[in-house]
PDB file with SEQRES, HELIX, SHEET and CRYST1 records, atoms N, CA, C and O in Angstrom:
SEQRES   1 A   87  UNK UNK UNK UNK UNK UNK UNK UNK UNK UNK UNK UNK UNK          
SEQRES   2 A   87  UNK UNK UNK UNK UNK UNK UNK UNK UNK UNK UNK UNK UNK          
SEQRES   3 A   87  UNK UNK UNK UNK UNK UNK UNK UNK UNK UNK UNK UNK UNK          
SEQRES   4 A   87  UNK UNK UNK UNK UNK UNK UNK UNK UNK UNK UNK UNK UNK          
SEQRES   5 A   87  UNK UNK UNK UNK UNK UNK UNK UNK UNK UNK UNK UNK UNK          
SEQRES   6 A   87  UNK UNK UNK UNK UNK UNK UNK UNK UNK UNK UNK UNK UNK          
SEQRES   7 A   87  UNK UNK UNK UNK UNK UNK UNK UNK UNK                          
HELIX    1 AA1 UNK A    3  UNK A   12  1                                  10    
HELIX    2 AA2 UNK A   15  UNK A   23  1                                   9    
HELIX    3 AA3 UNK A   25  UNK A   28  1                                   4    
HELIX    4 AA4 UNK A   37  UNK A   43  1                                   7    
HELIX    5 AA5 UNK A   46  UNK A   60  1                                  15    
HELIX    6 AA6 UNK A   74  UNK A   84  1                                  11    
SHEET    1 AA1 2 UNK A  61  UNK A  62  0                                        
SHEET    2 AA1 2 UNK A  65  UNK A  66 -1                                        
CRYST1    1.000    1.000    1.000  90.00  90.00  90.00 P 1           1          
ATOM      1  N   UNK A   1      30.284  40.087  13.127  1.00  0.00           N  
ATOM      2  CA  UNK A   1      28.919  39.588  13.261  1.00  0.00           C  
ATOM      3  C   UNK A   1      28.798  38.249  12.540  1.00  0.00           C  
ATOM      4  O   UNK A   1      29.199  38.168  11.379  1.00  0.00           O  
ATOM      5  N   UNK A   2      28.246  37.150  13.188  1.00  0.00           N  
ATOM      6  CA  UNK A   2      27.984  36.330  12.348  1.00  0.00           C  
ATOM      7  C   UNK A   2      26.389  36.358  11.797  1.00  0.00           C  
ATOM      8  O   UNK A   2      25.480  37.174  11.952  1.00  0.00           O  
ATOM      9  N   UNK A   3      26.479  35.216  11.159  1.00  0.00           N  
ATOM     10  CA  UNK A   3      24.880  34.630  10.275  1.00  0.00           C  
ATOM     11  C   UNK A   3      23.510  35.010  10.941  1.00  0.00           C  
ATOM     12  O   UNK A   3      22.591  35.626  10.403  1.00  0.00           O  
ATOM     13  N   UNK A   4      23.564  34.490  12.290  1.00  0.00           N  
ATOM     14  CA  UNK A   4      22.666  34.412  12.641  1.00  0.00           C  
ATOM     15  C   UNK A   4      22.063  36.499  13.550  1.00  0.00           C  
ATOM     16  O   UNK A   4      20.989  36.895  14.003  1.00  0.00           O  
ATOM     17  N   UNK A   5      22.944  36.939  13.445  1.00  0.00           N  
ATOM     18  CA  UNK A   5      23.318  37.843  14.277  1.00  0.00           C  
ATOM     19  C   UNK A   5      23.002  38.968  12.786  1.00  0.00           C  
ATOM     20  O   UNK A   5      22.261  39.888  13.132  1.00  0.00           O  
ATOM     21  N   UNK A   6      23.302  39.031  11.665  1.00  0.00           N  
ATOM     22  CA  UNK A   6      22.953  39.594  10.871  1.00  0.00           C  
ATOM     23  C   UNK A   6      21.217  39.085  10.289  1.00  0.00           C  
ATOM     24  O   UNK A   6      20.462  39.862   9.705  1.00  0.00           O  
ATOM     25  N   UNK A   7      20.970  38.020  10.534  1.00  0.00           N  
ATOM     26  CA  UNK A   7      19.850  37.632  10.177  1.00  0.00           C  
ATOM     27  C   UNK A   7      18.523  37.918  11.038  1.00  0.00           C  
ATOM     28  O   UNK A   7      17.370  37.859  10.609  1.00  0.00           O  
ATOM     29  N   UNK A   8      18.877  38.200  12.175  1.00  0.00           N  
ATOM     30  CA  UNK A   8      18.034  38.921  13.405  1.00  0.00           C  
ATOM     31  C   UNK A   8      18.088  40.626  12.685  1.00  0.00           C  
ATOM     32  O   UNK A   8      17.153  41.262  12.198  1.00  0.00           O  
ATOM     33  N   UNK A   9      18.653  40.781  12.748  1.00  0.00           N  
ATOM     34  CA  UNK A   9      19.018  42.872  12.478  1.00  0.00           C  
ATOM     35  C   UNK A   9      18.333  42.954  11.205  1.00  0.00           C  
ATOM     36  O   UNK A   9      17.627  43.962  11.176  1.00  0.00           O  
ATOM     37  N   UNK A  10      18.266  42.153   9.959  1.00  0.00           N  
ATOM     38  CA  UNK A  10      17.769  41.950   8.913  1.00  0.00           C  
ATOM     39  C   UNK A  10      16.420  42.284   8.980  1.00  0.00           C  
ATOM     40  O   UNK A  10      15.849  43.258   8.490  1.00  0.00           O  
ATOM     41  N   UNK A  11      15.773  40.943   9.946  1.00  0.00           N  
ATOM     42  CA  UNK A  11      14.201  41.073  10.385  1.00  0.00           C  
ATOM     43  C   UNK A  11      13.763  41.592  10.931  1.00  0.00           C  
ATOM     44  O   UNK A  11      12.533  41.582  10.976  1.00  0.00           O  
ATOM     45  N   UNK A  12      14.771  42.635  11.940  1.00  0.00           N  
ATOM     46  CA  UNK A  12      14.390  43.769  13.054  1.00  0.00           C  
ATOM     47  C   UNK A  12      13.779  44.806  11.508  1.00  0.00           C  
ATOM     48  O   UNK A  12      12.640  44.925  11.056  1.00  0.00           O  
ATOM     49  N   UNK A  13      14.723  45.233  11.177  1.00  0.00           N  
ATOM     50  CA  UNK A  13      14.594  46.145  10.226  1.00  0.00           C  
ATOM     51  C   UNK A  13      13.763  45.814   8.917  1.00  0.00           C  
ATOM     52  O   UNK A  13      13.854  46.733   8.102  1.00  0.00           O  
ATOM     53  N   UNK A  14      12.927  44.688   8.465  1.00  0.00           N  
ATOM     54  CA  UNK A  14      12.399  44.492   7.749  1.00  0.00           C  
ATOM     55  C   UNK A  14      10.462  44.614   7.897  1.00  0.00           C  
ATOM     56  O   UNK A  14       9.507  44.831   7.151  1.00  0.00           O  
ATOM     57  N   UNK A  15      10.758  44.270   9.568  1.00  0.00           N  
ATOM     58  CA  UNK A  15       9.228  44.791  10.267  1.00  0.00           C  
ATOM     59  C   UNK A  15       9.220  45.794  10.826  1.00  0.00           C  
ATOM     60  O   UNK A  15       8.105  46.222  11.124  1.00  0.00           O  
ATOM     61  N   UNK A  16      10.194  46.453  11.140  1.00  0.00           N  
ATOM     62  CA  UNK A  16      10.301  48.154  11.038  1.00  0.00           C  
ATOM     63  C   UNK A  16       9.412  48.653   9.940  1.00  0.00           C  
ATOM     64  O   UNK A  16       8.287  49.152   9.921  1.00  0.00           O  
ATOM     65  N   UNK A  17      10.256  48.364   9.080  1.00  0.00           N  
ATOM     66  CA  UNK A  17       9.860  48.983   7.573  1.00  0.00           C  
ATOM     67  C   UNK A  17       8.338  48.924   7.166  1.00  0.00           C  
ATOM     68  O   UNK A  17       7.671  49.880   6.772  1.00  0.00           O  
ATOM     69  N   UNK A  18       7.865  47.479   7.355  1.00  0.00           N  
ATOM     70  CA  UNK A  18       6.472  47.023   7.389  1.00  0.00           C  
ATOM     71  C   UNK A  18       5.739  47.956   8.578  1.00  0.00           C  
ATOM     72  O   UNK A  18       4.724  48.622   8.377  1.00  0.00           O  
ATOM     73  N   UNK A  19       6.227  47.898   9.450  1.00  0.00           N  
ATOM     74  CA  UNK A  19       5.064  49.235  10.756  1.00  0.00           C  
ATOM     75  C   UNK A  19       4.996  49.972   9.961  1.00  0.00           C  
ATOM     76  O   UNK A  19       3.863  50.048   9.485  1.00  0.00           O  
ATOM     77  N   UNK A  20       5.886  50.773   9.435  1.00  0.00           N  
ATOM     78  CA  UNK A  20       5.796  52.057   8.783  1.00  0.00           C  
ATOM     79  C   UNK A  20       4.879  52.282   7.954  1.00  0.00           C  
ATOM     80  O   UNK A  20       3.900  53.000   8.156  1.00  0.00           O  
ATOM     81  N   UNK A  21       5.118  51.725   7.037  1.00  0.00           N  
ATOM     82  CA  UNK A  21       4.927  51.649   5.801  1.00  0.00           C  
ATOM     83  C   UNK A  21       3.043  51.348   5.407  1.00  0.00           C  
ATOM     84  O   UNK A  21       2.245  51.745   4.558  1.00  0.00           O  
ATOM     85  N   UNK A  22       3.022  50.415   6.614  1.00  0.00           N  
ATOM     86  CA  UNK A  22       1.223  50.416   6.900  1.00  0.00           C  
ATOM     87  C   UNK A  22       0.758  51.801   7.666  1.00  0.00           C  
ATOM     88  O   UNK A  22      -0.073  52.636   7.309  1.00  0.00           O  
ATOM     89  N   UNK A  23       1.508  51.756   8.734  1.00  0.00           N  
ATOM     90  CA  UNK A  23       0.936  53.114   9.488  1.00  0.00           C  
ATOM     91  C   UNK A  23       0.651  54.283   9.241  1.00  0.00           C  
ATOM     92  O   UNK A  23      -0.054  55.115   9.812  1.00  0.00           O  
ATOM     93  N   UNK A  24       1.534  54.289   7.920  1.00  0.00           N  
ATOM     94  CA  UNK A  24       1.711  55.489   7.289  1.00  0.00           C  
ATOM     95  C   UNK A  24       1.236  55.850   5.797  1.00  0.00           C  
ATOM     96  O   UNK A  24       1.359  56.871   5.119  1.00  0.00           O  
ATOM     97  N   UNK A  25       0.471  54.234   5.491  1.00  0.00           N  
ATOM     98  CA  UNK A  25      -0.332  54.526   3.815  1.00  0.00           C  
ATOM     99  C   UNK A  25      -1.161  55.456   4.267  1.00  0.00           C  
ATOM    100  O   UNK A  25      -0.905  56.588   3.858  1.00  0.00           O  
ATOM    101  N   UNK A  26      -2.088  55.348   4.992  1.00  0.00           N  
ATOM    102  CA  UNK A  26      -3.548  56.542   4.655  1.00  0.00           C  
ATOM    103  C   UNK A  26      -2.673  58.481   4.941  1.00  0.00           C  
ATOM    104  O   UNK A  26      -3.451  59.420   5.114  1.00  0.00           O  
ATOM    105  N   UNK A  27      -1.291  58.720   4.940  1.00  0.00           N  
ATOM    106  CA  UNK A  27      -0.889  59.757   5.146  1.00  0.00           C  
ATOM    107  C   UNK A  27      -0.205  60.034   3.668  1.00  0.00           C  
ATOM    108  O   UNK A  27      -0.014  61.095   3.074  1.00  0.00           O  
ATOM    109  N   UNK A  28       0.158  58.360   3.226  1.00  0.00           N  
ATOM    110  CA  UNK A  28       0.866  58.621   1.440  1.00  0.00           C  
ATOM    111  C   UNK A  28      -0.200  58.688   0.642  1.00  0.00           C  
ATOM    112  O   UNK A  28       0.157  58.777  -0.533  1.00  0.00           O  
ATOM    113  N   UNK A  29      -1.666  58.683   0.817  1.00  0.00           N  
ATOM    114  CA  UNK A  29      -2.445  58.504  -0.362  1.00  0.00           C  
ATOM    115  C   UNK A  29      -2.837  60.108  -0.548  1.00  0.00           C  
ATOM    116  O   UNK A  29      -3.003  60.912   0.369  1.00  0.00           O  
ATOM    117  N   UNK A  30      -2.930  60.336  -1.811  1.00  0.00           N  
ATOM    118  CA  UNK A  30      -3.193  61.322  -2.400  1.00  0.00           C  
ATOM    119  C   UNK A  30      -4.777  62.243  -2.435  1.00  0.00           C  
ATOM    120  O   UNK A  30      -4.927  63.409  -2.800  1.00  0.00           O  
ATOM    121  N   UNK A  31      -5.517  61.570  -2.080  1.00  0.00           N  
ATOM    122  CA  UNK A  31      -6.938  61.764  -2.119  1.00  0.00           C  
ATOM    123  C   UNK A  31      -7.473  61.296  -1.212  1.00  0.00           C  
ATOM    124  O   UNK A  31      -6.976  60.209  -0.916  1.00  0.00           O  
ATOM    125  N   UNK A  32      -8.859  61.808  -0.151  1.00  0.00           N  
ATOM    126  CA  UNK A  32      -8.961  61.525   1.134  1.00  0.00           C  
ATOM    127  C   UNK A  32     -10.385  60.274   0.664  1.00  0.00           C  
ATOM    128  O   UNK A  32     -11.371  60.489  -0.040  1.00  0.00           O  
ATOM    129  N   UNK A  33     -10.040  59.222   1.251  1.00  0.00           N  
ATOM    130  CA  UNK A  33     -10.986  57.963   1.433  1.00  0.00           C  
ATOM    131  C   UNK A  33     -12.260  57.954   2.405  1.00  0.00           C  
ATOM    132  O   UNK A  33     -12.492  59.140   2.641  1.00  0.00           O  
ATOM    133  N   UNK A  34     -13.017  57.300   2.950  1.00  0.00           N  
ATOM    134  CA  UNK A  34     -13.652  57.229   3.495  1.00  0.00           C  
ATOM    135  C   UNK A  34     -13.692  55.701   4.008  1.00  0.00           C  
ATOM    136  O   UNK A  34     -13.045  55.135   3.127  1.00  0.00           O  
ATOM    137  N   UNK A  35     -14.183  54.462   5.165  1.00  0.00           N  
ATOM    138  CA  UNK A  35     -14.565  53.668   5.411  1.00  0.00           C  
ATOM    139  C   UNK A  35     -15.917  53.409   4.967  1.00  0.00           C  
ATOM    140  O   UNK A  35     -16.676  54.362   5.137  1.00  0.00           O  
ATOM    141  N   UNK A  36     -16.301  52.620   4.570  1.00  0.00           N  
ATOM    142  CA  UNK A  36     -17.971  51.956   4.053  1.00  0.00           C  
ATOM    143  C   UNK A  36     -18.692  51.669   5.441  1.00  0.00           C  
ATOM    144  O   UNK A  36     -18.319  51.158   6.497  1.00  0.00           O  
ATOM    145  N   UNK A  37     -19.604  52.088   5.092  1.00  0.00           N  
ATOM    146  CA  UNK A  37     -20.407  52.131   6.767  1.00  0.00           C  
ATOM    147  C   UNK A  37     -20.485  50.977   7.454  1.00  0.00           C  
ATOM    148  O   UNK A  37     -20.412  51.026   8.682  1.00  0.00           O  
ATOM    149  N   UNK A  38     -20.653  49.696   6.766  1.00  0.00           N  
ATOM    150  CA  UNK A  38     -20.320  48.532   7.713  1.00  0.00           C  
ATOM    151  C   UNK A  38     -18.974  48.331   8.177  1.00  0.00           C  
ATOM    152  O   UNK A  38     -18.787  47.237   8.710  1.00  0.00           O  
ATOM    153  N   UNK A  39     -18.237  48.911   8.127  1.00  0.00           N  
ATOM    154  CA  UNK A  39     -17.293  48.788   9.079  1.00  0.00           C  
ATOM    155  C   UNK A  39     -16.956  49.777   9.480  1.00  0.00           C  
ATOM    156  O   UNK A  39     -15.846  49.808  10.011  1.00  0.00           O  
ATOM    157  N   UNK A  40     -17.561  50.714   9.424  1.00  0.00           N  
ATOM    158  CA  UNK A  40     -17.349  51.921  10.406  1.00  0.00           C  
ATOM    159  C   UNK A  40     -18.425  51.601  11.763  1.00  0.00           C  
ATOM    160  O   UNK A  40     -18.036  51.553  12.930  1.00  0.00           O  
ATOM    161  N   UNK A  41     -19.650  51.428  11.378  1.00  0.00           N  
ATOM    162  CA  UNK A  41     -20.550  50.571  11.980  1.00  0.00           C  
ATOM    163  C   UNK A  41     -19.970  49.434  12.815  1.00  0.00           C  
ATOM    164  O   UNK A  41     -20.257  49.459  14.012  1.00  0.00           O  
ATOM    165  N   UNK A  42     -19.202  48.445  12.371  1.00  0.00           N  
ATOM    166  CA  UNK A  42     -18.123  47.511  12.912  1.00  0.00           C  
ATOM    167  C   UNK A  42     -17.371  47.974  14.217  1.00  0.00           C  
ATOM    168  O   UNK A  42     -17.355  47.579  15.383  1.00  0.00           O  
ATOM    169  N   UNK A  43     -16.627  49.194  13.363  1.00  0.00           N  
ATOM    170  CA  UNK A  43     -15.535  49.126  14.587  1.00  0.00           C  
ATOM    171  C   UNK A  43     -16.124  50.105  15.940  1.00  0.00           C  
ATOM    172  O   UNK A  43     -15.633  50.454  17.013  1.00  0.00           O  
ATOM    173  N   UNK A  44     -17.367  50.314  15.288  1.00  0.00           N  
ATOM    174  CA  UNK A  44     -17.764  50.551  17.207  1.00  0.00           C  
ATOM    175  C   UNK A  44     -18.213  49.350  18.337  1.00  0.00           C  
ATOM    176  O   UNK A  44     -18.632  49.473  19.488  1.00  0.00           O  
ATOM    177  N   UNK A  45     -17.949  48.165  17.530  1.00  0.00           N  
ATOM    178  CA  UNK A  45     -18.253  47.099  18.425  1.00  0.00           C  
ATOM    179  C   UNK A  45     -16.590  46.335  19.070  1.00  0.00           C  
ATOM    180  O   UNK A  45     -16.400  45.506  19.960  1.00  0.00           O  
ATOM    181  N   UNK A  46     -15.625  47.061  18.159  1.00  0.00           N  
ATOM    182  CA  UNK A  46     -14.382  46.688  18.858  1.00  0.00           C  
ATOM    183  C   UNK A  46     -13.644  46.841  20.203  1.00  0.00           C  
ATOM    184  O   UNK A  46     -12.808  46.055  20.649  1.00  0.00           O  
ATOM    185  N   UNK A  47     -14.003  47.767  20.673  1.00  0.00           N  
ATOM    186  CA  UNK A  47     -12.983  47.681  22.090  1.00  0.00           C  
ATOM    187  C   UNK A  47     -14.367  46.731  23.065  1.00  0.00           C  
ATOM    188  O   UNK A  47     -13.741  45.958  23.790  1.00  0.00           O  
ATOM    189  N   UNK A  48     -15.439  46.593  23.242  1.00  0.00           N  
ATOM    190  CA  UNK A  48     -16.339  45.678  23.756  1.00  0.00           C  
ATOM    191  C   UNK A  48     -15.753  44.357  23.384  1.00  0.00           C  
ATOM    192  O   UNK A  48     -15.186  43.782  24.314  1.00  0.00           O  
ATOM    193  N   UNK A  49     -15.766  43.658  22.058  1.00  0.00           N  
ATOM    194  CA  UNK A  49     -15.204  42.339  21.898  1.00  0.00           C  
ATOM    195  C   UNK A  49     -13.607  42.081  22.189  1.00  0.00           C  
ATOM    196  O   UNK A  49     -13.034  41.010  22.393  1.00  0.00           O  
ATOM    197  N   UNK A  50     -13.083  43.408  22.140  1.00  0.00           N  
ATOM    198  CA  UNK A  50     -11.869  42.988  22.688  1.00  0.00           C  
ATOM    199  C   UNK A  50     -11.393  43.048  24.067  1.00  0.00           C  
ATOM    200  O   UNK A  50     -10.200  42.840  24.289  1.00  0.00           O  
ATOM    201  N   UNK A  51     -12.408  43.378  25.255  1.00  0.00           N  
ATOM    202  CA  UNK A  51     -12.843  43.448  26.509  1.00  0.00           C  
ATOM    203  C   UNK A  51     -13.254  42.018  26.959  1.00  0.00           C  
ATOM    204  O   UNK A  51     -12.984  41.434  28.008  1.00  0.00           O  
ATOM    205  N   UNK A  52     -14.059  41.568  25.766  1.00  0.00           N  
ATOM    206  CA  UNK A  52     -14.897  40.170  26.087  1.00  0.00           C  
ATOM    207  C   UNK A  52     -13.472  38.979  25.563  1.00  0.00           C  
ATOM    208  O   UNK A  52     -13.176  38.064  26.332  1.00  0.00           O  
ATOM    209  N   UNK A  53     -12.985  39.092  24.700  1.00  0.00           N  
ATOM    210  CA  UNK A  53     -12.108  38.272  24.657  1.00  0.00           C  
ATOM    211  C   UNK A  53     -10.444  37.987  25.445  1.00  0.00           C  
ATOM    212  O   UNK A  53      -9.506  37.205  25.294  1.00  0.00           O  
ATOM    213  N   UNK A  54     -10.824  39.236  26.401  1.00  0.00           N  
ATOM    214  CA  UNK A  54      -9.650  39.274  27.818  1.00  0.00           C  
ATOM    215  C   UNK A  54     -10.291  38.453  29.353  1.00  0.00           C  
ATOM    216  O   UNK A  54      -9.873  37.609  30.146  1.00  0.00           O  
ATOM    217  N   UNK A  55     -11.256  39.099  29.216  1.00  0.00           N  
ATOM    218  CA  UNK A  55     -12.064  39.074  30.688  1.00  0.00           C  
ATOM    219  C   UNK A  55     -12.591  37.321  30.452  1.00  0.00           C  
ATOM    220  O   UNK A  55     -12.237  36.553  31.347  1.00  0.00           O  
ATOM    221  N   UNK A  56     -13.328  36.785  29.397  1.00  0.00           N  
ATOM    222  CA  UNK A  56     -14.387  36.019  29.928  1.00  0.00           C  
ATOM    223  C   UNK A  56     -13.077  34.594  29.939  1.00  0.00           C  
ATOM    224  O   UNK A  56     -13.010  33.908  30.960  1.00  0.00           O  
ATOM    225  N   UNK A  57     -12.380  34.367  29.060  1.00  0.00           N  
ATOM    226  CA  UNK A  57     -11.676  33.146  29.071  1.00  0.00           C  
ATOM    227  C   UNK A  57     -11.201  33.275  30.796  1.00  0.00           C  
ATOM    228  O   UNK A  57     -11.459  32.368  31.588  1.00  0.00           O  
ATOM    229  N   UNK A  58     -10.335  34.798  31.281  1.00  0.00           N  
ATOM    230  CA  UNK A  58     -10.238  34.571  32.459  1.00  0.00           C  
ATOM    231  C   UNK A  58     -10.984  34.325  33.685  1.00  0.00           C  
ATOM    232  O   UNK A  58     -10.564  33.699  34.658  1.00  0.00           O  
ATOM    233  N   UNK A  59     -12.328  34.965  33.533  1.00  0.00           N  
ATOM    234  CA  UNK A  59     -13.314  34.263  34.081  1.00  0.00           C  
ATOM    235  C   UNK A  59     -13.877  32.882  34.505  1.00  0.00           C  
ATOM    236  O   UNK A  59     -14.156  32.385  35.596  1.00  0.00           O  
ATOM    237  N   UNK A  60     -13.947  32.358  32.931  1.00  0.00           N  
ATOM    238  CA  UNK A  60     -14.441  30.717  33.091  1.00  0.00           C  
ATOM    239  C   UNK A  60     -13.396  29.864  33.091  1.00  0.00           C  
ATOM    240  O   UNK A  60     -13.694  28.681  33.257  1.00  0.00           O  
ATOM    241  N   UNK A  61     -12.229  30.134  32.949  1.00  0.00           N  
ATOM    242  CA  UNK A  61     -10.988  28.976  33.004  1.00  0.00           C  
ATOM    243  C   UNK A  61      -9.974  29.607  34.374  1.00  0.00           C  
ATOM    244  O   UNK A  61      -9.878  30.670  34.987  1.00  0.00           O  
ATOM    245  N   UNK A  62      -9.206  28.005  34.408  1.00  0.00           N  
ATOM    246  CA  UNK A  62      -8.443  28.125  35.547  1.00  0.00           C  
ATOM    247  C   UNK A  62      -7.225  27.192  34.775  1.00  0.00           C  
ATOM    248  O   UNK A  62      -7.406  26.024  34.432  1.00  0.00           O  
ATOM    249  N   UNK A  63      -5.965  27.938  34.577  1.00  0.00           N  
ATOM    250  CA  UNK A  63      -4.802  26.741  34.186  1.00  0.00           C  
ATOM    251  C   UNK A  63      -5.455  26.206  32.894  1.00  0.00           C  
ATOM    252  O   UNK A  63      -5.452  24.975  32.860  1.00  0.00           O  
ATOM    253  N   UNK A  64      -5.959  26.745  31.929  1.00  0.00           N  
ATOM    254  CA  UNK A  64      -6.671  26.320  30.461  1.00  0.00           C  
ATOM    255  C   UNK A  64      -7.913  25.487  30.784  1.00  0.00           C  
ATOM    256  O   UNK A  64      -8.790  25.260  29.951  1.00  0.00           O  
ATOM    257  N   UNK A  65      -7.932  25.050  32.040  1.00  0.00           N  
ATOM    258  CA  UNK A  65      -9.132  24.529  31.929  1.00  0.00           C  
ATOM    259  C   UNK A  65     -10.618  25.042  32.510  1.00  0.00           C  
ATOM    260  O   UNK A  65     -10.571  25.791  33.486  1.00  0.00           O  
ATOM    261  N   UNK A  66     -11.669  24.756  32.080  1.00  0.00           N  
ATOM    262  CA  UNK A  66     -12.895  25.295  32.658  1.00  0.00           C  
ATOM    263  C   UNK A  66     -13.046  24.873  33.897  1.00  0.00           C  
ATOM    264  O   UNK A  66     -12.923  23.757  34.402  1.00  0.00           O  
ATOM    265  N   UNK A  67     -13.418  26.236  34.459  1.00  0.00           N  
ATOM    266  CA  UNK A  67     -14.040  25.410  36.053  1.00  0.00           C  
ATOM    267  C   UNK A  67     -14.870  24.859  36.166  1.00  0.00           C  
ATOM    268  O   UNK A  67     -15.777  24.753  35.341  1.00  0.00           O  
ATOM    269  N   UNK A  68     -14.784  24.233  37.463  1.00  0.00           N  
ATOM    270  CA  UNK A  68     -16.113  23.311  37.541  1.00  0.00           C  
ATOM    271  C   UNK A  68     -17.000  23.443  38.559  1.00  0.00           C  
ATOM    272  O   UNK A  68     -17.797  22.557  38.870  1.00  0.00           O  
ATOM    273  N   UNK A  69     -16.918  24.403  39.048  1.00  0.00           N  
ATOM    274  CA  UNK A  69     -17.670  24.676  40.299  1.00  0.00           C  
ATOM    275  C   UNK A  69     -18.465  25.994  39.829  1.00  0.00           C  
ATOM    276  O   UNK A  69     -18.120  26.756  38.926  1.00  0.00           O  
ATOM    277  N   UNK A  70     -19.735  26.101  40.735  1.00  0.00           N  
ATOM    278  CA  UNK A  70     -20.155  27.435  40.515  1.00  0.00           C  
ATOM    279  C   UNK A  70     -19.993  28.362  42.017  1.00  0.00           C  
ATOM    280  O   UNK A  70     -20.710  29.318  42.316  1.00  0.00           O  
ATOM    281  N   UNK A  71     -18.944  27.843  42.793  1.00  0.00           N  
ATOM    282  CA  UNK A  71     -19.149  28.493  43.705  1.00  0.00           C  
ATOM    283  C   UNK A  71     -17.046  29.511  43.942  1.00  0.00           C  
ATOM    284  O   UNK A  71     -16.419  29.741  44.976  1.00  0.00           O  
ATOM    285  N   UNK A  72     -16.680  29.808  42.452  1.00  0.00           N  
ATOM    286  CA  UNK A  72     -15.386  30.604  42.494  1.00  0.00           C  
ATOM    287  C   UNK A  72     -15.887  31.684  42.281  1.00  0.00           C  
ATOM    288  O   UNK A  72     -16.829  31.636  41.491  1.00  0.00           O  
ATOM    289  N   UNK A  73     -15.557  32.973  42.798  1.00  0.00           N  
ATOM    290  CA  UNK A  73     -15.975  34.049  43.463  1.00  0.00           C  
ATOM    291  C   UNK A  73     -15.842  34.849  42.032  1.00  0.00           C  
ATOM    292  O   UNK A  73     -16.503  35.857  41.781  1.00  0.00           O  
ATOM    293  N   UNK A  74     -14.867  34.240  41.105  1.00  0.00           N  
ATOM    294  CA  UNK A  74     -14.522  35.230  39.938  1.00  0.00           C  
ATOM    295  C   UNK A  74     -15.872  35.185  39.425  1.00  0.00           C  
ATOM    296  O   UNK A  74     -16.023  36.132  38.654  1.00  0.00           O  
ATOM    297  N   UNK A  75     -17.353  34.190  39.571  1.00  0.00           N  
ATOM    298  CA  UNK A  75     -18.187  34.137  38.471  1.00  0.00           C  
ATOM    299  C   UNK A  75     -19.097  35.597  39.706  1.00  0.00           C  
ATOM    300  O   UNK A  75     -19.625  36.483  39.035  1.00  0.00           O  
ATOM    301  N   UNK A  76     -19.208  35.744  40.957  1.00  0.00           N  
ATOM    302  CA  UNK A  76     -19.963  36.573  41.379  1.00  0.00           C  
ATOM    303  C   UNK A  76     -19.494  37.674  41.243  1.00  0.00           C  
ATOM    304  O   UNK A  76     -20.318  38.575  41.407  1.00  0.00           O  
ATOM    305  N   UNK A  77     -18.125  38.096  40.919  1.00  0.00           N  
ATOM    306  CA  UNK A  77     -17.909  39.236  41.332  1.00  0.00           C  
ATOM    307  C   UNK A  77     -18.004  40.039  39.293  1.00  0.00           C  
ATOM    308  O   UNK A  77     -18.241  41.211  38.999  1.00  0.00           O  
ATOM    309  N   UNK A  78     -17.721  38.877  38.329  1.00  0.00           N  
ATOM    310  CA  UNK A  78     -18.419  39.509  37.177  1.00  0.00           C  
ATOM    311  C   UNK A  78     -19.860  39.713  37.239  1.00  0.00           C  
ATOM    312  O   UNK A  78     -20.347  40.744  36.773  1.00  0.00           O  
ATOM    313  N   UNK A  79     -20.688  38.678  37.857  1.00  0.00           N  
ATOM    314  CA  UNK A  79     -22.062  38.833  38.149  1.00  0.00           C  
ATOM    315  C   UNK A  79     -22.465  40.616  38.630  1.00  0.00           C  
ATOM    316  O   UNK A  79     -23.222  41.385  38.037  1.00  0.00           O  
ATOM    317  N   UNK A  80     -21.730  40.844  39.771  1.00  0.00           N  
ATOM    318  CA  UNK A  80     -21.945  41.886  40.052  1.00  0.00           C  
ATOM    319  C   UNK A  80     -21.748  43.247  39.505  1.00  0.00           C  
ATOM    320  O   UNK A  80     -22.326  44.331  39.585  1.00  0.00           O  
ATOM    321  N   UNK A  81     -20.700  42.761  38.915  1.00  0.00           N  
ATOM    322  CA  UNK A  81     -19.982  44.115  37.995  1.00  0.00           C  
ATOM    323  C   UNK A  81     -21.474  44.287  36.883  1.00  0.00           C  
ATOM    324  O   UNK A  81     -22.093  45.277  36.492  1.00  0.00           O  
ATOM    325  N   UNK A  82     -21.610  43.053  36.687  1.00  0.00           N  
ATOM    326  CA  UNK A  82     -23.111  43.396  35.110  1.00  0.00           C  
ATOM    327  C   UNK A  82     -24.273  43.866  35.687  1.00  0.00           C  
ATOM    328  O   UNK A  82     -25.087  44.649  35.196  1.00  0.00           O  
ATOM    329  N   UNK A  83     -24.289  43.296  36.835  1.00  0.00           N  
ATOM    330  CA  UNK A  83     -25.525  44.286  37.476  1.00  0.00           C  
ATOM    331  C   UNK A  83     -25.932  45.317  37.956  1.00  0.00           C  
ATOM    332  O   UNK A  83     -27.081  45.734  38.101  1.00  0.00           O  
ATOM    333  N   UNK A  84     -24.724  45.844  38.272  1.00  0.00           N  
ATOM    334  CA  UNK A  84     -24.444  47.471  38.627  1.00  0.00           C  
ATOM    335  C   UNK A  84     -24.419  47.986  37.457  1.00  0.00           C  
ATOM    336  O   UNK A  84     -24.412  49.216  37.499  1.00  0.00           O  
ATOM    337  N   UNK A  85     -24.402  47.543  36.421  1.00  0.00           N  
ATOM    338  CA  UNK A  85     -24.356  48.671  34.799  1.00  0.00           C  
ATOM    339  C   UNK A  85     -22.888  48.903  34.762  1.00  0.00           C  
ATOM    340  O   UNK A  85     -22.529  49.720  33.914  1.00  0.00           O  
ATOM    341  N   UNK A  86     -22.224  48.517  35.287  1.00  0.00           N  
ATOM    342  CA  UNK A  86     -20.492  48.552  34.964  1.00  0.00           C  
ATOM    343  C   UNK A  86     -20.411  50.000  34.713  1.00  0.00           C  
ATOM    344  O   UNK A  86     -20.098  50.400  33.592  1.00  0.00           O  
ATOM    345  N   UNK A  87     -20.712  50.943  35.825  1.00  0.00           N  
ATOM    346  CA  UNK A  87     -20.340  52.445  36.087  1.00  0.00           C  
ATOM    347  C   UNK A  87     -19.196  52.336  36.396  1.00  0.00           C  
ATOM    348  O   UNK A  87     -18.537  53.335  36.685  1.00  0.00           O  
TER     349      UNK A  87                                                      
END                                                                             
């Protein structure tokens, strides 16, 4: 193996360790915690903003840039989706 080839396997296994090791504090702590209500409060607004930060850039841009027309079908057919109540 050379340098670079040990230095990859190094960092494979060093953010291994790091997944773990986070994923797995609230199972090493000794005494059961709780979240503070603002961010328990918080994270019910997460999978919505992380919906809005997929959908709308693809919406209003084309190739990084904003469109310029109002007549690309992607803006009616979100139009429609919000008006039906997104059942």
């Amino acid at each position: 193996m050379n340098q670079t080839e040990i230095w990859r396997l190094a960092v494979i296994i060093g953010l291994a360790a790091v997944t773990v090791l986070t994923r797995a504090f609230f199972y090493i702590s000794s005494k059961p915690w709780k979240l503070p209500h603002w961010a328990e409060r918080g994270l019910h607004y997460a999978p919505i903003a992380a919906l809005a930060a997929v959908i709308i850039p693809e919406t209003v841009m084309t190739q990084g840039q904003f469109i310029h027309t109002w007549q690309d079908a992607r803006l009616f057919a979100v139009a429609s989706v919000f008006s039906t109540g997104m059942d």
